[in-house]
ZADO-1210 file (C-alpha; in nm, 4 decimals, padded with zeros to 6 digits):
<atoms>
<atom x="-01.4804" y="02.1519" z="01.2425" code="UNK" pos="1"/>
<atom x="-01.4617" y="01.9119" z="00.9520" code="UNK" pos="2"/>
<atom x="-01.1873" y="01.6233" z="00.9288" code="UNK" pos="3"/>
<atom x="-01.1323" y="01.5001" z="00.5813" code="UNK" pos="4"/>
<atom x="-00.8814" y="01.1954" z="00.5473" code="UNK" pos="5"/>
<atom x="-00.7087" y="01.1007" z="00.1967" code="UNK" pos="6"/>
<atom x="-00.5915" y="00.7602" z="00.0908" code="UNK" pos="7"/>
<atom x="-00.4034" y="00.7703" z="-00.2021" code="UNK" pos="8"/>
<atom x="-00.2320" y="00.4585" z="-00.3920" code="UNK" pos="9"/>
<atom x="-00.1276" y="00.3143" z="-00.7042" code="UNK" pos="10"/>
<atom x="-00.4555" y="00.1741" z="-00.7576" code="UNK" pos="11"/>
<atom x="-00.7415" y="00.4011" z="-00.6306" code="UNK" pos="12"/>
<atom x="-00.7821" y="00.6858" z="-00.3737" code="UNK" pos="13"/>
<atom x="-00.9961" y="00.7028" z="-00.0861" code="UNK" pos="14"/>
<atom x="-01.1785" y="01.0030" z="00.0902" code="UNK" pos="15"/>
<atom x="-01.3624" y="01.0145" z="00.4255" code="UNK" pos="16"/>
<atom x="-01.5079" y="01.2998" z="00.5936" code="UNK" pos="17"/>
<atom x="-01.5324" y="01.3212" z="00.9767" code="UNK" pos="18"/>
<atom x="-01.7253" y="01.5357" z="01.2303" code="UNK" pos="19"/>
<atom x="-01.6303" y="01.6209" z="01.5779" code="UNK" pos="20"/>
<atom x="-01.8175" y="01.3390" z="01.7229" code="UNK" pos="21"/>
<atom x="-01.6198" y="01.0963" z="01.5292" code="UNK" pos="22"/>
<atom x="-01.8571" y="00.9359" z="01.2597" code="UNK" pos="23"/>
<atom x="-01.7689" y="00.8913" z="00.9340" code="UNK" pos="24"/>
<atom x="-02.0418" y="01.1068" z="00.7383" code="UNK" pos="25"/>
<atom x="-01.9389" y="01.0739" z="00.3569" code="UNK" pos="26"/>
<atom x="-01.7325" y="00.8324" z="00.1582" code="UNK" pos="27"/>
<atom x="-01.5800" y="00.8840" z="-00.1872" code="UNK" pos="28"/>
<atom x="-01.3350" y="00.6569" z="-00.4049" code="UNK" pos="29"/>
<atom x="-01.1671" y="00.7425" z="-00.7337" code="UNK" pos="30"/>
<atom x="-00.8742" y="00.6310" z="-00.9424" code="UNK" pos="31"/>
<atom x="-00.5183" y="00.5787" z="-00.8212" code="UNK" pos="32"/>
<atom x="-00.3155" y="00.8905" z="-00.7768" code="UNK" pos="33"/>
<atom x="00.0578" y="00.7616" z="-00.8107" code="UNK" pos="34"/>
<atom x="00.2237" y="01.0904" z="-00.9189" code="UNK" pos="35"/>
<atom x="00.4464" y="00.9093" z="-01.1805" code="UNK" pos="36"/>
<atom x="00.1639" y="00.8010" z="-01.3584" code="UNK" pos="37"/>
<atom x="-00.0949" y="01.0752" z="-01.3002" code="UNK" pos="38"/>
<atom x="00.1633" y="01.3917" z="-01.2854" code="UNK" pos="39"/>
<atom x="00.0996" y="01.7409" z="-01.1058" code="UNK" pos="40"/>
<atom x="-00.2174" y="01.8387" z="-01.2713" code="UNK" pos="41"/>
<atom x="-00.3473" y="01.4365" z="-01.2594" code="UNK" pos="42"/>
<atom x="-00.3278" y="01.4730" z="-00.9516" code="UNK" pos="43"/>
<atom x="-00.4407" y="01.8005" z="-00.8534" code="UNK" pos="44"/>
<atom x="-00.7603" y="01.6902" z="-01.0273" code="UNK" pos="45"/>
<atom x="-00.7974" y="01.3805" z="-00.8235" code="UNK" pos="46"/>
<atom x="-00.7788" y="01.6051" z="-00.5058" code="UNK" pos="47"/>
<atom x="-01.0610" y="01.8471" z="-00.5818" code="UNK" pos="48"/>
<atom x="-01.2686" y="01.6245" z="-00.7131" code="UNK" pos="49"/>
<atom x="-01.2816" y="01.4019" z="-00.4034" code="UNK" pos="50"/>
<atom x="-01.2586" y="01.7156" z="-00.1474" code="UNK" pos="51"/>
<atom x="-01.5724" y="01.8704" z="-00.3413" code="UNK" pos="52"/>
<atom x="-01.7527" y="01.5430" z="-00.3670" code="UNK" pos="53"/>
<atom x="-01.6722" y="01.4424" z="-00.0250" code="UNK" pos="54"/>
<atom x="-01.7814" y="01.8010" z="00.1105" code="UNK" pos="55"/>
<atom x="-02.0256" y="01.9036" z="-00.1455" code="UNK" pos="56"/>
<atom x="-01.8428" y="02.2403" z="-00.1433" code="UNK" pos="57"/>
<atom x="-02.0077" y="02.2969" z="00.2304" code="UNK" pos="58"/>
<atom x="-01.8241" y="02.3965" z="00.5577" code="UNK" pos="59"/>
<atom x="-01.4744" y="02.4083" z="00.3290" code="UNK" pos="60"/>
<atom x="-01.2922" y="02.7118" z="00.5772" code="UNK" pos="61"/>
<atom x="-01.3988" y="02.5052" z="00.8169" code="UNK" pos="62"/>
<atom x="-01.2250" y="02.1610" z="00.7514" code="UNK" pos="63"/>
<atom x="-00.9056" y="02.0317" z="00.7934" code="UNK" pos="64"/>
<atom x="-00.7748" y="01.7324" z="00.5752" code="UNK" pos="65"/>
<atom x="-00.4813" y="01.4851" z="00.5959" code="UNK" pos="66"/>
<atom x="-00.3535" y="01.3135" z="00.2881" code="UNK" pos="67"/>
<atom x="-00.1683" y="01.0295" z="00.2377" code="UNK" pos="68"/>
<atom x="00.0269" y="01.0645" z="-00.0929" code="UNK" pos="69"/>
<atom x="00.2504" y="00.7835" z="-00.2376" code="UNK" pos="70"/>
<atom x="00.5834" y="00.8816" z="-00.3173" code="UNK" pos="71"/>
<atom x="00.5834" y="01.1825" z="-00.1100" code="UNK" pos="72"/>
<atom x="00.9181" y="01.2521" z="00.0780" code="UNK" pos="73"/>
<atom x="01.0898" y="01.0319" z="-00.2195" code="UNK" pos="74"/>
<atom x="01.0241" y="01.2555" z="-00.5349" code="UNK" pos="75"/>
<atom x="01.1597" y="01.6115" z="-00.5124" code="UNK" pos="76"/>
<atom x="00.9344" y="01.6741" z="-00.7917" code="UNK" pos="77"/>
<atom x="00.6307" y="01.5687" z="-00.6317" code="UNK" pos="78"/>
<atom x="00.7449" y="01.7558" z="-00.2974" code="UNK" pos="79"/>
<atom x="00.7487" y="02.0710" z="-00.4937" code="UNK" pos="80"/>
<atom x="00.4044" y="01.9998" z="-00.7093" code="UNK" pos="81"/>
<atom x="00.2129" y="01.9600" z="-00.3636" code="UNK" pos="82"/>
<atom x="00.2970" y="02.2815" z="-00.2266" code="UNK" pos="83"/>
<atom x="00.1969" y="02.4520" z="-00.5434" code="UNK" pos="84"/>
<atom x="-00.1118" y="02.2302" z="-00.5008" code="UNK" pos="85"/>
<atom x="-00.1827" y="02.3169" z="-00.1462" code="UNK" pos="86"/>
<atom x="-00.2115" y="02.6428" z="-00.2550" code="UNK" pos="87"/>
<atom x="-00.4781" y="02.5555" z="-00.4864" code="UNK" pos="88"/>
<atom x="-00.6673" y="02.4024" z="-00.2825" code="UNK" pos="89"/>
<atom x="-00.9817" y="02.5654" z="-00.1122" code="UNK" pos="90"/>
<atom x="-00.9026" y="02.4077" z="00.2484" code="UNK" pos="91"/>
<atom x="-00.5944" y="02.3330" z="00.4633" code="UNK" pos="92"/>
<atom x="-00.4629" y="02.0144" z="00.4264" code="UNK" pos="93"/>
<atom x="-00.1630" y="01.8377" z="00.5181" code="UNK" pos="94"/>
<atom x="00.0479" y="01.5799" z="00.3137" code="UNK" pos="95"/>
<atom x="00.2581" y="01.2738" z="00.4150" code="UNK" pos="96"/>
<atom x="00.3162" y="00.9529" z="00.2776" code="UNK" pos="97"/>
<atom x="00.0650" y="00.7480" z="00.2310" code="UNK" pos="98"/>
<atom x="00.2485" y="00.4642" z="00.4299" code="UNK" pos="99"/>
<atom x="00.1547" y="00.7370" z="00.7203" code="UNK" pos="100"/>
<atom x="-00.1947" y="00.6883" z="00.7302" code="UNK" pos="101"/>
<atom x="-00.2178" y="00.3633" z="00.6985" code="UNK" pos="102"/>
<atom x="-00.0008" y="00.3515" z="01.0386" code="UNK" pos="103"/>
<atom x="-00.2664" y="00.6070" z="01.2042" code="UNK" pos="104"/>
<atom x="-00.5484" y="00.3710" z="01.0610" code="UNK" pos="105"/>
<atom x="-00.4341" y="00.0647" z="01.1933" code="UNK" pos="106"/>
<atom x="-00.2446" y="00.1054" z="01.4873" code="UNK" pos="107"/>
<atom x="-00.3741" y="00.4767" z="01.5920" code="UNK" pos="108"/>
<atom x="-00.1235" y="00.6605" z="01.7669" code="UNK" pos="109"/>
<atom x="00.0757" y="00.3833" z="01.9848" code="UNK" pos="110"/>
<atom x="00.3711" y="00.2849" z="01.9238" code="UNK" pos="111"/>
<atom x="00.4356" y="-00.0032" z="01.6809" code="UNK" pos="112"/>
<atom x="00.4444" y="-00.1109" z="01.3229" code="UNK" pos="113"/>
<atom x="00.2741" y="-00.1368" z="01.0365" code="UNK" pos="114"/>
<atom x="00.3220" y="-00.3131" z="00.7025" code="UNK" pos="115"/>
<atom x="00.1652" y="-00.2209" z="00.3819" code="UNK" pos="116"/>
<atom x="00.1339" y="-00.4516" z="00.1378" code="UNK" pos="117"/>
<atom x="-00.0639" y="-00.3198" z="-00.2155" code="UNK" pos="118"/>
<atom x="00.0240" y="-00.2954" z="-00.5180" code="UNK" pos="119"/>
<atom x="00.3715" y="-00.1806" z="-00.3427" code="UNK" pos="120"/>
<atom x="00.4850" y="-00.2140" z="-00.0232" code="UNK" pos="121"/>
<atom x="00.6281" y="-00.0236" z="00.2602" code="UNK" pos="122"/>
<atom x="00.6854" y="-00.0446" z="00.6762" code="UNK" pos="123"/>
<atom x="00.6444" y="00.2636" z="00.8677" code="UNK" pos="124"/>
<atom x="00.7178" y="00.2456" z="01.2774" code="UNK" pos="125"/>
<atom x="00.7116" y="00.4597" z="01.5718" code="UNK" pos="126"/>
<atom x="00.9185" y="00.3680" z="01.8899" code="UNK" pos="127"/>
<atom x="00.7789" y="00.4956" z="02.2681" code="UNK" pos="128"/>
<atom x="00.9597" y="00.8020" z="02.2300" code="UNK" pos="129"/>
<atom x="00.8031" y="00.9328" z="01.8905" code="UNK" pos="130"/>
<atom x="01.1264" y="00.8228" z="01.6551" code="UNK" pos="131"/>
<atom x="00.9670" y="00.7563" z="01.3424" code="UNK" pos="132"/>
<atom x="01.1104" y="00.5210" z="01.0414" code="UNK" pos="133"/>
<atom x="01.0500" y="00.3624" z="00.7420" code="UNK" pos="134"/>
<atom x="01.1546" y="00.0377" z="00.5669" code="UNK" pos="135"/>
<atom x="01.1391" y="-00.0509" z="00.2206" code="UNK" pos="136"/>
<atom x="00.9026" y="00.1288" z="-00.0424" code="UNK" pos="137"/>
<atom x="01.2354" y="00.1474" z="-00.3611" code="UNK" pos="138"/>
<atom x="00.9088" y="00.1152" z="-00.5750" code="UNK" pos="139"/>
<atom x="00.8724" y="-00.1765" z="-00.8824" code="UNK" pos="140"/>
<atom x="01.1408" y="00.0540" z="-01.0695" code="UNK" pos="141"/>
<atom x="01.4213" y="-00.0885" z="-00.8799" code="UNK" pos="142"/>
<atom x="01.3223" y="-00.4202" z="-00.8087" code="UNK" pos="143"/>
<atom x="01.1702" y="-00.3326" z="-00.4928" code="UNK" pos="144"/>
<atom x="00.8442" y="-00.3095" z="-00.3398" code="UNK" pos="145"/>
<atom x="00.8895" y="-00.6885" z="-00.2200" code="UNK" pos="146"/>
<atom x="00.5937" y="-00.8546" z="-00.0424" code="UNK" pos="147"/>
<atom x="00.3209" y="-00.6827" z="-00.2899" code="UNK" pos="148"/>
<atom x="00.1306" y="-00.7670" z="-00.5182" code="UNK" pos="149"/>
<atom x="00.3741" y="-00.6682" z="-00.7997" code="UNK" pos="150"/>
<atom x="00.6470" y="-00.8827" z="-00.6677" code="UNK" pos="151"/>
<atom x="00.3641" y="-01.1617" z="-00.6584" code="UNK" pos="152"/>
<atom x="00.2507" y="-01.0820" z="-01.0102" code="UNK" pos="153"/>
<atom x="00.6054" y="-01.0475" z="-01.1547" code="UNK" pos="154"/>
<atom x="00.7108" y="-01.4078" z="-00.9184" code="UNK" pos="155"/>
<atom x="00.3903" y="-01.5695" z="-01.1245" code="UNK" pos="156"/>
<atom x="00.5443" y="-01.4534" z="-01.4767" code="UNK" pos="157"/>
<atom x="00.8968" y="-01.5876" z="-01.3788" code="UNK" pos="158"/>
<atom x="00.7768" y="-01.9253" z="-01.2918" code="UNK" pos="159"/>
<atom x="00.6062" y="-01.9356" z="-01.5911" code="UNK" pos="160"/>
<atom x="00.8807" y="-01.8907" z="-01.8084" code="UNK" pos="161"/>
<atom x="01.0613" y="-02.1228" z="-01.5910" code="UNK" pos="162"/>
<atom x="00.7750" y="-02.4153" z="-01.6485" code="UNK" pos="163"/>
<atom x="00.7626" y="-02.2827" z="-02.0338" code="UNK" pos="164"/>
<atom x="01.1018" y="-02.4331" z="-02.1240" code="UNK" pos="165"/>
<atom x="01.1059" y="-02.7188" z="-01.8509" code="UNK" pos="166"/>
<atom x="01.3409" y="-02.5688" z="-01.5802" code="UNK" pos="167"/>
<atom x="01.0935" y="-02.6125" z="-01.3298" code="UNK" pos="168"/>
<atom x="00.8061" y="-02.8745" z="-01.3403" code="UNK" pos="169"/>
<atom x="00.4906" y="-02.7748" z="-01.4846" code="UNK" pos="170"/>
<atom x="00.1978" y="-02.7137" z="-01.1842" code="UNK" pos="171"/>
<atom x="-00.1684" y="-02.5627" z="-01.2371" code="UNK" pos="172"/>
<atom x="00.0053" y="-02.2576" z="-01.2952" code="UNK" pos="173"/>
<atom x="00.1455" y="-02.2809" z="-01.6462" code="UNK" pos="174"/>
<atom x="-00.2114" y="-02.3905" z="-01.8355" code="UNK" pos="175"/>
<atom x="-00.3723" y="-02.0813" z="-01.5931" code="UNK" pos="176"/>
<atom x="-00.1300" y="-01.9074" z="-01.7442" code="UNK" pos="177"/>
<atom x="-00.1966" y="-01.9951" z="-02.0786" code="UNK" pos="178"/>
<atom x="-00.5479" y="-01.9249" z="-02.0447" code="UNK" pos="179"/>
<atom x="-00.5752" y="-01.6243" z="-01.8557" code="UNK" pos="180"/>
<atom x="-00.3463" y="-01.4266" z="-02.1451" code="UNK" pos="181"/>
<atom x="-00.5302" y="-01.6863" z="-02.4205" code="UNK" pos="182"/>
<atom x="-00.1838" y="-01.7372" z="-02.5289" code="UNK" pos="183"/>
<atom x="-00.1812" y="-01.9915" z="-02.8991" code="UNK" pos="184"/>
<atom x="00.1939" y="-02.0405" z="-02.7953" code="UNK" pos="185"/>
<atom x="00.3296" y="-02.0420" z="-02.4618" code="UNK" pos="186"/>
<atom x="00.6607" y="-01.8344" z="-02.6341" code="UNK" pos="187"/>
<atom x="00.4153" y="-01.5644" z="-02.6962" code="UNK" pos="188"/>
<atom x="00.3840" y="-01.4907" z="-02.3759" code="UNK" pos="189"/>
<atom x="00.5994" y="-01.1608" z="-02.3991" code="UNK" pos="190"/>
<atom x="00.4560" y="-01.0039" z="-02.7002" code="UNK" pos="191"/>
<atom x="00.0987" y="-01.0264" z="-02.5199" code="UNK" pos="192"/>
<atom x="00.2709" y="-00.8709" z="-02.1703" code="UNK" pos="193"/>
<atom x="00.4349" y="-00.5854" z="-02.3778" code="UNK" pos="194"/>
<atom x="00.1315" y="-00.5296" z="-02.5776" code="UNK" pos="195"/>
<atom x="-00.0712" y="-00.4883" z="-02.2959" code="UNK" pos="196"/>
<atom x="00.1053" y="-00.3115" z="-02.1168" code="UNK" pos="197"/>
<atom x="00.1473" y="-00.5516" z="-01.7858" code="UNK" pos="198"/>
<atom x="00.5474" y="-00.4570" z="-01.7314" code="UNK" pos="199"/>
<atom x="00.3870" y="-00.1703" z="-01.5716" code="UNK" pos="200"/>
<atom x="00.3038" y="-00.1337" z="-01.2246" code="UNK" pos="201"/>
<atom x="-00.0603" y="-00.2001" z="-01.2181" code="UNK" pos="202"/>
<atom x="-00.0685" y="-00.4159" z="-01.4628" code="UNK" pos="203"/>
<atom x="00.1579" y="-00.6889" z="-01.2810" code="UNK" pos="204"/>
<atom x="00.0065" y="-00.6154" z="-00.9497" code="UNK" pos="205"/>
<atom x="-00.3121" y="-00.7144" z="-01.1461" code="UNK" pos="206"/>
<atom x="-00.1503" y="-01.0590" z="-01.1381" code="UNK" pos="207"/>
<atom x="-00.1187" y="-01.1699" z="-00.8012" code="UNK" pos="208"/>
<atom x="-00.5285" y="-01.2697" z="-00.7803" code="UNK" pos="209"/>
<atom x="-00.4266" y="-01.5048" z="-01.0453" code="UNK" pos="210"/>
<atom x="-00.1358" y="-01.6193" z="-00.8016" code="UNK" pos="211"/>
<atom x="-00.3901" y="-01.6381" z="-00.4881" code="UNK" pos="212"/>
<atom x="-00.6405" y="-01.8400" z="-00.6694" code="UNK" pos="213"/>
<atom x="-00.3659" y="-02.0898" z="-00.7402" code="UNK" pos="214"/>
<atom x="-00.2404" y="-02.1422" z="-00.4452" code="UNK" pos="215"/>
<atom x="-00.5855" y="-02.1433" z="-00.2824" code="UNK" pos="216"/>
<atom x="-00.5780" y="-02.4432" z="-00.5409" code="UNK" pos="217"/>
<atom x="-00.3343" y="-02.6383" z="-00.3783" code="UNK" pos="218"/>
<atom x="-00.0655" y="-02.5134" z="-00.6357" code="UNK" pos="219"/>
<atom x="00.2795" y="-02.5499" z="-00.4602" code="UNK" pos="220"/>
<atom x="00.4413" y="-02.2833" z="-00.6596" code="UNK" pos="221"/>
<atom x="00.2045" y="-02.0228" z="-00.5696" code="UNK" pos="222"/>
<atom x="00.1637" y="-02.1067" z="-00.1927" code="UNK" pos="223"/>
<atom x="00.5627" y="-02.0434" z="-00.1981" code="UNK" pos="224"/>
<atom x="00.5209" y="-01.7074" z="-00.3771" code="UNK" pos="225"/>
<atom x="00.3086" y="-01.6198" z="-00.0778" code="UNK" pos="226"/>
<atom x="00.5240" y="-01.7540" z="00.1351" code="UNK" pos="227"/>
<atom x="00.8201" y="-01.5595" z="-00.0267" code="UNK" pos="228"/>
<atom x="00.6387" y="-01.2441" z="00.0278" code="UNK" pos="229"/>
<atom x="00.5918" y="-01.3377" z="00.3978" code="UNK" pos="230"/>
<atom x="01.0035" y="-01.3437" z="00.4562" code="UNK" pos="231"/>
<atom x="01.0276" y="-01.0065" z="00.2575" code="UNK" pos="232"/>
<atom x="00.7682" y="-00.8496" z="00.4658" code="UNK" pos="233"/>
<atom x="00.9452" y="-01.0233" z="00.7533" code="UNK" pos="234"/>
<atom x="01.2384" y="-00.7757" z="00.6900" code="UNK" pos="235"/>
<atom x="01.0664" y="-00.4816" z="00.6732" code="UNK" pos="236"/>
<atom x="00.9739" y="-00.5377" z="01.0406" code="UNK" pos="237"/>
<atom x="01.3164" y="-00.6270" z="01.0983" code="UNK" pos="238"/>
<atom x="01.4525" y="-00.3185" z="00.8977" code="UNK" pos="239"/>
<atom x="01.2823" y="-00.1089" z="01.1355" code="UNK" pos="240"/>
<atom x="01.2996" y="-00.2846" z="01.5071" code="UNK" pos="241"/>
<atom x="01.7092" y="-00.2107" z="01.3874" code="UNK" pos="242"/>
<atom x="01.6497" y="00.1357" z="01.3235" code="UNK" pos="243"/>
<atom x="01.4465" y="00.2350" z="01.6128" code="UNK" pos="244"/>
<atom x="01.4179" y="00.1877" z="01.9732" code="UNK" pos="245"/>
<atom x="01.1089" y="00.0144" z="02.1310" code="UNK" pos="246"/>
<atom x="01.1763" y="00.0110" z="02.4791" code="UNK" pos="247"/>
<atom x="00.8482" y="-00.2621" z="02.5541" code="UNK" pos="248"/>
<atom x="00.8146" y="-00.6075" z="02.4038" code="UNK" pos="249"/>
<atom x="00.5826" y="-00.7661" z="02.2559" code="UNK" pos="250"/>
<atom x="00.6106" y="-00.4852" z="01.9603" code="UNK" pos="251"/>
<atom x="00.2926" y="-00.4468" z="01.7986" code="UNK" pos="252"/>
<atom x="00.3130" y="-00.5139" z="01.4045" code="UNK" pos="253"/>
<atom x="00.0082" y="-00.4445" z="01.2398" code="UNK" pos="254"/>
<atom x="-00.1005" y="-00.4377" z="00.8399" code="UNK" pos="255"/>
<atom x="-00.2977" y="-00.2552" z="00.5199" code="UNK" pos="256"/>
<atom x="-00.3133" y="-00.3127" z="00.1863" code="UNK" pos="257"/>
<atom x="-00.4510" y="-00.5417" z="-00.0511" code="UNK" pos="258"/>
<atom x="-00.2263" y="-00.8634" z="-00.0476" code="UNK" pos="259"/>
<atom x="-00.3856" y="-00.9014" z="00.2957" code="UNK" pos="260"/>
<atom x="-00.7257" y="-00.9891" z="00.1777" code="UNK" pos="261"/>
<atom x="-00.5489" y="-01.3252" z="00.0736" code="UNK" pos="262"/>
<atom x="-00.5951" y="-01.3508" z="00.4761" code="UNK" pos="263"/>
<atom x="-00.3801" y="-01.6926" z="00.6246" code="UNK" pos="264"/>
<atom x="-00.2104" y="-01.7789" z="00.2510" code="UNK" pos="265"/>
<atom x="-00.0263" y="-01.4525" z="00.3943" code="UNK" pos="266"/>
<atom x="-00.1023" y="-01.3599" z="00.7370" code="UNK" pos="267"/>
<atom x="00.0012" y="-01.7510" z="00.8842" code="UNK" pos="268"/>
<atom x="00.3894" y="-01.7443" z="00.7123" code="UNK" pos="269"/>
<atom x="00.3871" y="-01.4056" z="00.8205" code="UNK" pos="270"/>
<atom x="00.2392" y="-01.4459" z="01.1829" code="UNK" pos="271"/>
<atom x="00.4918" y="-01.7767" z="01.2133" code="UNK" pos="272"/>
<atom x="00.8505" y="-01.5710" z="01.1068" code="UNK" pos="273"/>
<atom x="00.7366" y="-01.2612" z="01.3206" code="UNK" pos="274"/>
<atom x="00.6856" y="-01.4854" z="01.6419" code="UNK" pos="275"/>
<atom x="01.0586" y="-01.5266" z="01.6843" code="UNK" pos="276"/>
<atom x="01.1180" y="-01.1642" z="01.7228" code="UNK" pos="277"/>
<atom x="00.9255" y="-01.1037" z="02.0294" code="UNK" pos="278"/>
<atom x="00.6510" y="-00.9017" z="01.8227" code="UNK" pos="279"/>
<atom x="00.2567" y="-00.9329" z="01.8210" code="UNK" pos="280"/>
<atom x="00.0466" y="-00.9403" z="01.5053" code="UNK" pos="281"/>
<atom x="-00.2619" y="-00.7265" z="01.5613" code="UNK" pos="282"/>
<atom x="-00.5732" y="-00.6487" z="01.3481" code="UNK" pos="283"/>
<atom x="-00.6118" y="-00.3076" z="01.1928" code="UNK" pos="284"/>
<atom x="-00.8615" y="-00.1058" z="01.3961" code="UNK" pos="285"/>
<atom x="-00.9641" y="00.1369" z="01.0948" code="UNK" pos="286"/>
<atom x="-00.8756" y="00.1600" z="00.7722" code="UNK" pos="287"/>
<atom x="-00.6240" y="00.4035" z="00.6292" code="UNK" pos="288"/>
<atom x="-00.8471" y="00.6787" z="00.5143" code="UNK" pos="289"/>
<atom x="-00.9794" y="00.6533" z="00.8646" code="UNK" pos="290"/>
<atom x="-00.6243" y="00.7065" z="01.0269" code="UNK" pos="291"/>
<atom x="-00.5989" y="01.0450" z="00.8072" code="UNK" pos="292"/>
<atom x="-00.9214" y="01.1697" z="00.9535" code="UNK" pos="293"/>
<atom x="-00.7419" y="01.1066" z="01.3113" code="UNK" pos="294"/>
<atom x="-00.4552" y="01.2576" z="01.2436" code="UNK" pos="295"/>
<atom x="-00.6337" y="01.5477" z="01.0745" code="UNK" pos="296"/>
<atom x="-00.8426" y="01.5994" z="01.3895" code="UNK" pos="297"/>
<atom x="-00.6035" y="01.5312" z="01.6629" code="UNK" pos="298"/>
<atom x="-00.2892" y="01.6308" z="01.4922" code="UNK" pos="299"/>
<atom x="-00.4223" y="01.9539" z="01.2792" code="UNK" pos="300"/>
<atom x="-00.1913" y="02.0319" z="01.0317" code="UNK" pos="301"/>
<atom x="00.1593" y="01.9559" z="01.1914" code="UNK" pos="302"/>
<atom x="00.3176" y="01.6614" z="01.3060" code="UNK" pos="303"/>
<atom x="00.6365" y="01.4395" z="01.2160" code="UNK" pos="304"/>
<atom x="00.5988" y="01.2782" z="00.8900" code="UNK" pos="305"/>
<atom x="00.8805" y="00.9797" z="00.7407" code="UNK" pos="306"/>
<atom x="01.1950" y="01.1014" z="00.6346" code="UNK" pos="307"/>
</atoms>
């Protein structure tokens, strides 16, 4: 048998294909397949590409594949598409949310937590008697998704405007700003962000480098957007330790996603609020596209999935 684990996000999606020793034997990466933006056939299309790149088209009745979709469980819509899609497809595979995964990369199958933080971001935990939950993930659309790199990108444009007319001092931020959107006028500012396009999901997310590069500056605005992010990603973990029932302590909180790579600008806040709540920050041991080749292989095609 085959094990073939999807990654999906806003951003890109990852394939992996496993064998039944265990070893990784081919990689494949593609565009982001966030049904809102991509729709049913978008994403169908992402899908077969990467299972027939991934495969080559060999061994396909024999392997099983696990994908991590975003959005699924939250969009009826999208529920429906993927089992019309499943159908389509030319092996069996089984879809959760992507959140999912990213649990099974990092923390394999103990109990525990684990935060994403990408261009969204989302908690997913399981207690010691297989209770699963979820915390946060309302998506950029209702002013969620706090901790990611959206809410850092759209925390960067707000400051701005703030420095723009004088309500808050001007820091290295307001002439990076200026430069990075080659704005004549700093009142501009808005036509350039609608005419590109940035109000979007991506396109803030896109932001928060220009936020980490700041603060890795020495800008004190920036270092407290990170540090903002740290106290909402503080109560996801929170959210969660309410909602289920971990019977051992320390809890193991793990994390994924790209706002990580800004390593101790977010991982020290972070590491400092979780300490109080008797819970222990632990590296990822794979990443997510790894964790849906586990749960392919040890979990077939059933098992609980977020509600």
């Amino acid at each position: 048998m085959y094990y073939l684990g999807i990654d999906g996000g806003g951003t890109k999606t990852a394939f992996a294909l496993m064998n039944q020793a265990g070893e990784i034997i081919s990689t494949y990466e593609t565009i982001g397949s966030y049904y809102p933006v991509v729709g049913k056939e978008g994403l169908y299309n992402i899908l077969m590409e990467g299972i027939m790149k991934v495969t080559k088209g060999d061994h396909l009745s024999q392997t099983v594949a696990c994908a991590g979709i975003p959005a699924y469980g939250e969009i009826e819509e999208l529920d429906v598409a993927l089992e019309e899609i499943r159908g389509r497809l030319p092996i069996k595979i089984l879809f959760v949310n992507d959140v999912e995964v990213g649990y099974y990369g990092a923390l394999g199958f103990e109990p525990g937590i684990n935060i994403v933080a990408g261009t969204g971001s989302i908690a997913i935990g399981f207690d010691e008697s297989g209770n699963i939950a979820r915390s946060g993930g309302f998506g950029y659309e209702l002013d969620g998704d706090e901790g990611s790199a959206h809410y850092i990108g759209r925390k960067l444009i707000h400051h701005f405007t703030r420095q723009i007319d004088l309500r808050e001092e001007r820091t290295l931020l307001y002439d990076a700003v200026m430069r990075h959107f080659n704005l004549k006028k700093d009142l501009y500012l808005l036509g350039v962000i609608m005419e590109n396009n940035l109000l979007e999901r991506d396109g803030m997310a896109s932001l928060s480098m220009l936020a980490y590069e700041l603060a890795m500056k020495g800008d004190p605005v920036c270092i407290q957007i990170f540090d903002d992010s740290a106290a909402e990603l503080e109560l996801l973990v929170i959210g969660l330790m309410r909602q289920l029932h971990f019977q051992s302590r320390p809890i193991k909180v793990s994390y994924t996603g790209g706002v990580f790579k800004a390593g101790a600008l977010i991982l020290k806040p972070l590491i400092n609020r979780l300490e109080r709540h008797q819970v222990e920050m632990v590296q990822p041991k794979n990443e997510p596209v790894v964790g849906a080749c586990l749960k392919a292989r040890s979990l077939g095609i059933t098992g609980p999935t977020p509600t």
